[in-house]
N, C-alpha and C positions, 0 to 999 in steps of 0.2 A: 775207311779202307784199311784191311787190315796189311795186307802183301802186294808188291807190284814184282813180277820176275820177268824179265825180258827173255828171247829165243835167244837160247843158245847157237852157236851159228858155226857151221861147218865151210869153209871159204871155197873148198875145189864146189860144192854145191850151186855156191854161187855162180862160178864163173861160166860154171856148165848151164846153167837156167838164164843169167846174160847172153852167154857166150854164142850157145846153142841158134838161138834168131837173130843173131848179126850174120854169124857165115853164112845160116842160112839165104838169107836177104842177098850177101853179098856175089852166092852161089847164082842165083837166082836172076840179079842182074848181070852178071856176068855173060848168063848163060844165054840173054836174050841179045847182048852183044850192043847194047846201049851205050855211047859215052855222053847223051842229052844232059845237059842241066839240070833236069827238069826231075827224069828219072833219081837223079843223084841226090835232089833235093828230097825227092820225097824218101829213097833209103835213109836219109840222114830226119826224117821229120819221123820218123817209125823208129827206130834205134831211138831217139829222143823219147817217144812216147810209150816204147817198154821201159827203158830203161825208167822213168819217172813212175812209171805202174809199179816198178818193182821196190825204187825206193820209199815211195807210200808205204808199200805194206813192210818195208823191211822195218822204217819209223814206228809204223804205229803197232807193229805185233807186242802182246804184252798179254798175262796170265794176271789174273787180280785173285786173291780172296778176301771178300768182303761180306761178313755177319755169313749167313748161310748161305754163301752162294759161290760157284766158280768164277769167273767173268773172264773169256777169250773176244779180244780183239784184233783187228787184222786188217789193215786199209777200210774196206767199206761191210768187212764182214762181222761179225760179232755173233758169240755164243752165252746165255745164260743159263749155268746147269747148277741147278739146285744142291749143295752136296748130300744129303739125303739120298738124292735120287742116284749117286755112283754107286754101283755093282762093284767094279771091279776096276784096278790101275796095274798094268803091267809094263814092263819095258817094252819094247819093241824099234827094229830099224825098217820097217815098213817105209817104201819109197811114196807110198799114195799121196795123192793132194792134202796138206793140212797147214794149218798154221803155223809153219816150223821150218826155222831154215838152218834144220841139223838132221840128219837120220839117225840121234843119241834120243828116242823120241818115248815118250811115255801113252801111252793106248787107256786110255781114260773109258771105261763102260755106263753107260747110265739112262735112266728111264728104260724103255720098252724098247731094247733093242738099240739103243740109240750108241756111236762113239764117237771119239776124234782123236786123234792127236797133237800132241802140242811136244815141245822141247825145251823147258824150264831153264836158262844158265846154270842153275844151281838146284840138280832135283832133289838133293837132300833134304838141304831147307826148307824148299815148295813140299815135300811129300810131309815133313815133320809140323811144316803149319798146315796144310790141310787136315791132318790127323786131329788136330788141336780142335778144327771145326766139324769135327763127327763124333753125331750122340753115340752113347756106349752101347749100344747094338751093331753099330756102323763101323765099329773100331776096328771091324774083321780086317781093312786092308792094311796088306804086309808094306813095304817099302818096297818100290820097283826096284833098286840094286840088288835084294835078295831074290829075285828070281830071275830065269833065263829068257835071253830075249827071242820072242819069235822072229823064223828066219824064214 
């Protein structure tokens, strides 16, 4: 394994993707005007069970490159993209669902249409060794910091 880079991590992100399904929850009971045991037990077995959903994938998110290949992991999810097969790497702060818990995020193109994005701690490094593993046809990709991020 050549590289391991962990997600760069954006904190107000977090608190808003914790944050967001507690008040919800606690909107929620509130609103049905319960003070049962029972009910309280289960808000609190929920809050428990995102919050451990979240810190799974916060652990195990991680970018590899290994021999030819990218390798994105993510609690139970995982990505195997050939470097070959990248098009294209740009910046971007696209909110969509990815393996990234930073919106400083890099927009990765590859195969047939295919992206994702990911958030490197350190995209210099990550962009300078992936370079390293692209044949000399492939070398076209710029550095994401040189270009602008889609908005």
């Amino acid at each position: 394994m050549d590289g391991v880079y962990r997600s760069k991590i954006d904190v107000w992100l977090i608190v808003v993707v914790v944050g967001v399904p507690v008040v919800v929850l606690d909107f929620l009971l509130d609103g049905i005007g319960t003070n049962d045991r029972i009910a309280n037990l289960l808000a609190l077995v929920i809050v428990a069970v995102v919050l451990g959903i979240f810190a799974w994938l916060y652990w195990t998110t991680r970018y590899s490159i290994s021999g030819d290949f990218l390798l994105v992991k993510s609690g139970p999810f995982s990505w195997v993209i050939p470097i070959e097969d990248i098009t294209s790497i740009e910046s971007t702060r696209n909110a969509m669902s990815s393996p990234a818990f930073s919106l400083d995020r890099l927009l990765i193109r590859y195969g047939n249409n295919a992206q994702l994005m990911i958030s490197p701690k350190d995209k210099t490094h990550f962009m300078a060794e992936l370079k390293k593993h692209l044949k000399p046809q492939a070398a076209r990709l710029d550095t994401a910091q040189e270009k602008k991020p889609n908005v």
